[in-house]
Structures are given as structure tokens and as C-alpha cells.
C-alpha positions as CSV (number, residue, x, y, z in Angstrom):
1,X,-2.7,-20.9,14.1
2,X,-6.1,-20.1,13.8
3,X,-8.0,-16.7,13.7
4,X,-7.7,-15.6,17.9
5,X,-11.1,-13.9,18.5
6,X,-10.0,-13.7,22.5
7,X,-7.0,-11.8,21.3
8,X,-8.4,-9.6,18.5
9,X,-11.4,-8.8,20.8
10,X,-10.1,-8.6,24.7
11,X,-11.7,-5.1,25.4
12,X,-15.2,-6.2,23.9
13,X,-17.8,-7.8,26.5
14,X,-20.6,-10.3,26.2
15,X,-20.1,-10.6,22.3
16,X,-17.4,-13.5,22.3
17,X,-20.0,-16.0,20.7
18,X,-20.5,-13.3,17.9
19,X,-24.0,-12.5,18.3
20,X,-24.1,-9.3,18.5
21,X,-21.2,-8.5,16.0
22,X,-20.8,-8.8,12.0
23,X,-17.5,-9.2,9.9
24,X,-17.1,-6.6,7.0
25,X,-14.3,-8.1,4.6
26,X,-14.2,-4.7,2.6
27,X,-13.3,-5.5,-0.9
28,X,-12.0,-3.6,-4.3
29,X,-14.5,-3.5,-6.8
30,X,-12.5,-2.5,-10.2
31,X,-12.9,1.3,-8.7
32,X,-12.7,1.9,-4.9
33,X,-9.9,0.8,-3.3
34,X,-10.7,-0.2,1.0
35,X,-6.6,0.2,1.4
36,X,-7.3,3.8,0.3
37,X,-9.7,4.1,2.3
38,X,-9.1,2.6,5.5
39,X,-6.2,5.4,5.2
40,X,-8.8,8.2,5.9
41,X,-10.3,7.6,8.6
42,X,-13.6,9.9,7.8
43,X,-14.0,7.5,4.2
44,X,-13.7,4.3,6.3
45,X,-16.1,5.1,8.0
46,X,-18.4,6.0,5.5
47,X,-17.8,2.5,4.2
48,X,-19.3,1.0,6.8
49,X,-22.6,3.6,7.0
50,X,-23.2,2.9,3.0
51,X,-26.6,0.4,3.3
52,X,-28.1,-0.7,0.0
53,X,-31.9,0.4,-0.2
54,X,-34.8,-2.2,0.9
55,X,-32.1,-4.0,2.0
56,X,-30.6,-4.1,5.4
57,X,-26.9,-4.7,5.5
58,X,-27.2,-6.1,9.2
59,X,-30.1,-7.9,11.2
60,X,-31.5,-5.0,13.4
61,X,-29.5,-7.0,16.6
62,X,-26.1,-5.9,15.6
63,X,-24.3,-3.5,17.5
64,X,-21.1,-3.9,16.0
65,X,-19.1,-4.1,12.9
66,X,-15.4,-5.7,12.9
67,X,-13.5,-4.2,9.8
68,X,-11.6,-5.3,7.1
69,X,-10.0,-4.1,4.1
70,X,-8.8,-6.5,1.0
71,X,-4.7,-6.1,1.2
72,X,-4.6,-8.8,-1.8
73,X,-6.3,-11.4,-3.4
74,X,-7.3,-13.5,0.0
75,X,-5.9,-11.1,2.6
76,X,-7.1,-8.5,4.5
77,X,-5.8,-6.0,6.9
78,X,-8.0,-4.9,10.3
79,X,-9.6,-1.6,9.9
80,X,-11.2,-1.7,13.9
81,X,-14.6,-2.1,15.4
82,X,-17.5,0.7,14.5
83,X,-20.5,0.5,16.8
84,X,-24.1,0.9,14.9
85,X,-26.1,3.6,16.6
86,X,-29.2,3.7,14.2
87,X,-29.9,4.8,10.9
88,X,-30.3,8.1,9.6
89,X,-33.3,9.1,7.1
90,X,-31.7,8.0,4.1
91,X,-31.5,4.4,5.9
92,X,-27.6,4.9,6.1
93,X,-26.1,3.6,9.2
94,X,-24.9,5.7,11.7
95,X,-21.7,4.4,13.2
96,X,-18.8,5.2,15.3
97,X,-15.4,3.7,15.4
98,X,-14.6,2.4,18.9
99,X,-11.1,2.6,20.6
100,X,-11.2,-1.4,21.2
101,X,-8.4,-3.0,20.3
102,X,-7.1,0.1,19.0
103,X,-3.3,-1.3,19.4
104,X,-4.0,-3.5,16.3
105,X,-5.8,-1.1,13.7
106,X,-4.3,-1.6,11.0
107,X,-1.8,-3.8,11.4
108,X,-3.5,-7.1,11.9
109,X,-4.1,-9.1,8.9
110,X,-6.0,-12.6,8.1
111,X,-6.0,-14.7,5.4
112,X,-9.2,-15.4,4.5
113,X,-10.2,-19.2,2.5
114,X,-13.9,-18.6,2.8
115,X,-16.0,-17.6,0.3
116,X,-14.7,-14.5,-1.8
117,X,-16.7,-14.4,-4.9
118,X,-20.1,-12.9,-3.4
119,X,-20.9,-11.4,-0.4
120,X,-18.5,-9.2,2.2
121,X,-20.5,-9.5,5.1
122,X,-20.2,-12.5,7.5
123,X,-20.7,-14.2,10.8
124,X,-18.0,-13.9,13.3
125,X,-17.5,-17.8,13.7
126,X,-17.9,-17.9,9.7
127,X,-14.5,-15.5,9.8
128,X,-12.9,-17.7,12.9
129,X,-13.3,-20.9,10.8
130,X,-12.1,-19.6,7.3
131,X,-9.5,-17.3,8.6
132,X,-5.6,-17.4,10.0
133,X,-3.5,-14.9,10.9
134,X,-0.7,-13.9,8.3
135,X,1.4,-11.7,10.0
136,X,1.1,-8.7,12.1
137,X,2.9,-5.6,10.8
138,X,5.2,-3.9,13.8
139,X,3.7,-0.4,12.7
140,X,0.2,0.8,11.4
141,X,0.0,0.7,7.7
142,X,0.3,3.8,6.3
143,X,0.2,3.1,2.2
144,X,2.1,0.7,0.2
145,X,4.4,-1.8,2.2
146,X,8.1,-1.6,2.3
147,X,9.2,-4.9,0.3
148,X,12.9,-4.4,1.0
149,X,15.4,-2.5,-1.5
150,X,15.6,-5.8,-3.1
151,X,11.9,-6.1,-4.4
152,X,11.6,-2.5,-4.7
153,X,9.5,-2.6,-8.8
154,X,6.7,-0.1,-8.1
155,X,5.3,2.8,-10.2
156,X,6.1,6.4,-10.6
157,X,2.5,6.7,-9.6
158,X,3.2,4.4,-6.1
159,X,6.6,6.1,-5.6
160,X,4.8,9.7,-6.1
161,X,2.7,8.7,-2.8
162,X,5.3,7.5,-1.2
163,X,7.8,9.9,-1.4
164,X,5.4,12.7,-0.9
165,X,3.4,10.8,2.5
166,X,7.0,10.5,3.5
167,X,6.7,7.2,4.7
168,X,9.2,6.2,7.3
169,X,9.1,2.8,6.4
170,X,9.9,3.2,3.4
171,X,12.4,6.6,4.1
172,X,15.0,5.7,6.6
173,X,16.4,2.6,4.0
174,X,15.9,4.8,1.4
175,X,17.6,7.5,2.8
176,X,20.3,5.6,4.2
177,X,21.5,3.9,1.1
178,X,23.1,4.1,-2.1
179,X,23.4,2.5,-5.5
180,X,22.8,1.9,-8.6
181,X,19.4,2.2,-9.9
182,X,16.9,1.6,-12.9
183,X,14.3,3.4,-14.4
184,X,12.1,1.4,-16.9
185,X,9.5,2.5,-19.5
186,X,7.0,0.1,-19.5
187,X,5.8,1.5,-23.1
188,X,8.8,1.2,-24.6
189,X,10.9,-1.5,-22.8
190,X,13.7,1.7,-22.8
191,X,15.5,2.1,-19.7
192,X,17.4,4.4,-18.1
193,X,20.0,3.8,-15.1
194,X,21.4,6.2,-12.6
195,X,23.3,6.2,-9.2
196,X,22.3,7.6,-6.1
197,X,25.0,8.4,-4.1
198,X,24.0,12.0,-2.5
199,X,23.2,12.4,1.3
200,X,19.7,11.1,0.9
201,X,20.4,8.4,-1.1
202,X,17.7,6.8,-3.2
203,X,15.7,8.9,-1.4
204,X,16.5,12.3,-2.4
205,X,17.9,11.1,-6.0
206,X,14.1,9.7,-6.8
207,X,12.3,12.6,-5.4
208,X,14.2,14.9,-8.1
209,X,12.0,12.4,-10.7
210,X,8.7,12.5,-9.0
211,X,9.1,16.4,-8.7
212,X,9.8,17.3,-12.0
213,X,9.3,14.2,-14.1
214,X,12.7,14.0,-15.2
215,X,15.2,14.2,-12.7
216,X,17.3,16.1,-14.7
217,X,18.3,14.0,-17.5
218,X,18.7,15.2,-21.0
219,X,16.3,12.5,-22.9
220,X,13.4,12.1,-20.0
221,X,13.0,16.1,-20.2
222,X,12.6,15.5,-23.9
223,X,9.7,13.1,-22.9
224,X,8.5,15.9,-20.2
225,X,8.2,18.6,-22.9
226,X,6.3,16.5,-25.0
227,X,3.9,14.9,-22.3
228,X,4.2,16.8,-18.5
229,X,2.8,13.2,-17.3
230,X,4.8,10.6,-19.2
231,X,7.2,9.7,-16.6
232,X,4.4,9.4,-13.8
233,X,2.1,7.0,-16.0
234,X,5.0,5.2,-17.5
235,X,7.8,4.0,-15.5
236,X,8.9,1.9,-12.6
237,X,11.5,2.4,-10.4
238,X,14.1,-0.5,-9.3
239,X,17.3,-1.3,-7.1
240,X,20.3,-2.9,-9.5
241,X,23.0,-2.6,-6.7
242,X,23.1,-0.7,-2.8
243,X,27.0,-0.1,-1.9
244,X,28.9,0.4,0.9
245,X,28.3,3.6,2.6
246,X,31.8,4.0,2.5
247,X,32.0,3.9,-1.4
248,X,33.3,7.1,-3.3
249,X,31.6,9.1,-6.0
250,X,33.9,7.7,-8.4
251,X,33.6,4.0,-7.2
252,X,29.8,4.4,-7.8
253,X,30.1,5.7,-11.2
254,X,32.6,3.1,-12.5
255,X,29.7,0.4,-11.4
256,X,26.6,2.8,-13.1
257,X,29.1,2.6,-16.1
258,X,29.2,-1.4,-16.1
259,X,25.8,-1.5,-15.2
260,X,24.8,0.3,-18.3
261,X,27.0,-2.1,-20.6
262,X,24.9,-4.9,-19.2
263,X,21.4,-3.7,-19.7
264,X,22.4,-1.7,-23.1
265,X,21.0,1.2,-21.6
266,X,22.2,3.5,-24.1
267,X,21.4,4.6,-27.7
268,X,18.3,2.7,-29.5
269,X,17.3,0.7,-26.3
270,X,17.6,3.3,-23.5
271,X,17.6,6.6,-22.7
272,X,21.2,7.0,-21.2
273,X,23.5,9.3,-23.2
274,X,26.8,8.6,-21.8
């Protein structure tokens, strides 16, 4: 279905043919990242103030500016509606973020099929005829998006803010499950497996890692002496196997065992010693 401007703007008045109103598609640029940004709400606005000199981001007509932030290559999550007030002496604008349609900030996203190798700033019925919706997310996004233990292959550097934002998205399956797991050095192709099976579950097992870059294992805190950030720069954290909640200690190791013949996890090509 296409792009529902009645629905995305119900609160706004007298702008529904988009004259008074601009689309920001807010996109990385090798450096700044908008779904960092559009986290803090003081920096996203500043991304919509920034104007480049000489050169005026918006005709002097528009009062509004409807947000969004690149979420992948032709996606992009809502970041609300700013109001322009003016422009301060540097020629920055001076905006506000409004409370309409607060109930979908940040959780509405289009994908966009319009032009996305130059420019970021559009026409409102340039957006409604280039853009559908792709989903809408049940709560605000709040960092990375829970892909399901399944498709969990994300970065000692993801998991770090993950674990430490305490994401409930990504906390209550976590928490509530247990398993094998693998840990994989993307330097070296080494890997090392372990099993989760304390009340936390993957949870509390992988914050031991991201605390103290080792978790406790004898050949990772040989890395850790030699590099304090060669853990967080180098591996990736997966899901092999979740079990029945009802599985014993003992159960869970007998699998970790098998799991370890598989991969040939130990000596030479991984960094299990037993």
C-alpha cells in the first residue's frame, strides 16, 4: 500500500497538499550515522538546524520538516515533525520537534524507490509517490533490532550497546533462554563455543564477555592480556542451539561437547580447551 500522508499526518492542519512542509530522508555519509542520532533526541535535532552557507536548505515558506533516518540501503525509519522558527546568526535553523503524530516516532518506516544518490531533501508528494510503508515496529526503536535468536550474528561492538542500553527487546528472549552458543574471530576464523545455561541465560552468560573481554575462558584472557580490546573489535556472537528450559546442566554440556566436535572448535582452529 502506498505511503498514507492522512495517516502519518492526522494532527497537522492545512498542509495535507505539502506546501508548507519538506521531507528530510537523513542519510549516513561514511561517518555520521542518523540511527545514532535520531536516538538522542538533542543531536536529531541538530540535524535538522545544520544549513549549508549561501544556501538555503528550505524555501523561506516552510514551516515544517517531516524526518527520516536511513535504517538500510532504501529504508528509513520516522524521526517526527520539527517546526522551523527562523534562523539564528550563523543562518542555522532554529527548530523544534512537535508532538504530532508522536505515537509513531520512531517506529514508522518507508521504503523509499526515489532517488537516493543525491539530494535528502524532498517534496512531500515526491515522498508519497516513491515511498511504501515497510512495516511498523510495535515499540519505538531504541538501537539495533531484535532479528530473533536465530539470526542473532552481530558484533562484540553491537552486543556491547545492547547489553549495556539493556534493551528489552532484545533482554527478555535473551534472558529467558538457553543454549549453545558461538563466538567467532573474524581475524582468525578461530572459534570458540560455550553454553548458557545460568538464570539469565544468553543474557547474563554474554555480558560476562562484554564486561571483561573474556568471559572467563583460559585462551580469550590470553588475547585480553595481550590486547584489552581484541575481543570487542574482533568477534561476533551467534546462537548454535536454544533448549528446553527444562534441560539440565549436564544435558547442556553433553550438546556444547557435540557441538564442539562439529565445528572443530578445539586445538589449532579454535580456542576451546576441553
Amino acid at each position: 500500500m502506498l505511503l498514507n500522508i492522512d495517516t502519518l499526518l492526522t494532527e497537522i492542519k492545512n498542509i495535507k497538499d505539502g506546501d508548507n512542509i519538506r521531507v528530510h530522508l537523513a542519510k549516513f555519509d561514511g561517518a555520521n550515522d542518523p540511527l545514532n542520532a535520531i536516538l538522542d533526541e538533542r543531536e536529531w535535532k541538530s540535524w535538522q538546524e545544520y544549513n549549508r552557507e549561501k544556501v538555503n536548505r528550505f524555501p523561506n515558506h516552510i514551516q515544517y520538516i517531516l524526518t527520516f533516518a536511513q535504517y538500510s540501503s532504501n529504508e528509513f525509519l520516522y524521526g517526527g515533525i520539527f517546526k522551523i522558527l527562523g534562523k539564528d546568526k550563523n543562518s542555522y535553523y532554529v527548530v523544534e520537534k512537535t508532538d504530532l503524530n508522536i505515537e509513531l516516532d520512531k517506529r514508522f518506516i518507508i521504503e523509499y524507490f526515489g532517488n537516493n544518490k543525491r539530494g535528502s531533501v524532498f517534496k512531500l508528494d515526491y515522498l508519497v509517490e516513491n515511498s511504501k510503508i515497510s512495516h511498523l515496529l510495535k515499540n519505538k526503536y531504541s538501537g539495533i533490532l531484535f532479528p530473533g535468536l536465530e539470526n542473532i550474528n552481530h558484533t562484540a561492538i553491537e552486543l556491547d550497546f545492547i547489553l549495556k542500553k539493556e534493551i528489552k527487546e532484545w533482554k527478555l528472549p535473551l534472558i529467558n533462554s538457553k543454549g549453545i552458543y558461538l563466538l567467532l574471530d573474524i581475524k582468525t576464523n578461530k572459534k570458540y563455543i560455550g553454553s548458557a545455561n545460568g538464570v539469565d541465560g544468553f543474557w547474563g552468560r554474554w555480558l560476562e564477555y562484554i564486561n571483561n573481554g573474556h568471559g572467563g575462558n583460559k585462551q580469550l584472557l590470553e588475547l585480553w592480556k595481550q590486547d584489552s580490546n581484541y575481543f570487542k573489535e574482533n568477534f561476533k556472537f551467534s546462537i548454535l542451539e536454544v533448549v528446553a528450559s527444562n534441560f539440565s546442566d549436564e544435558a547442556i554440556e553433553v550438546k556444547e561437547s557435540k557441538w564442539k566436535d562439529k565445528l572443530n572448535s578445539r586445538g589449532e582452529f579454535g580456542y576451546n580447551s576441553n
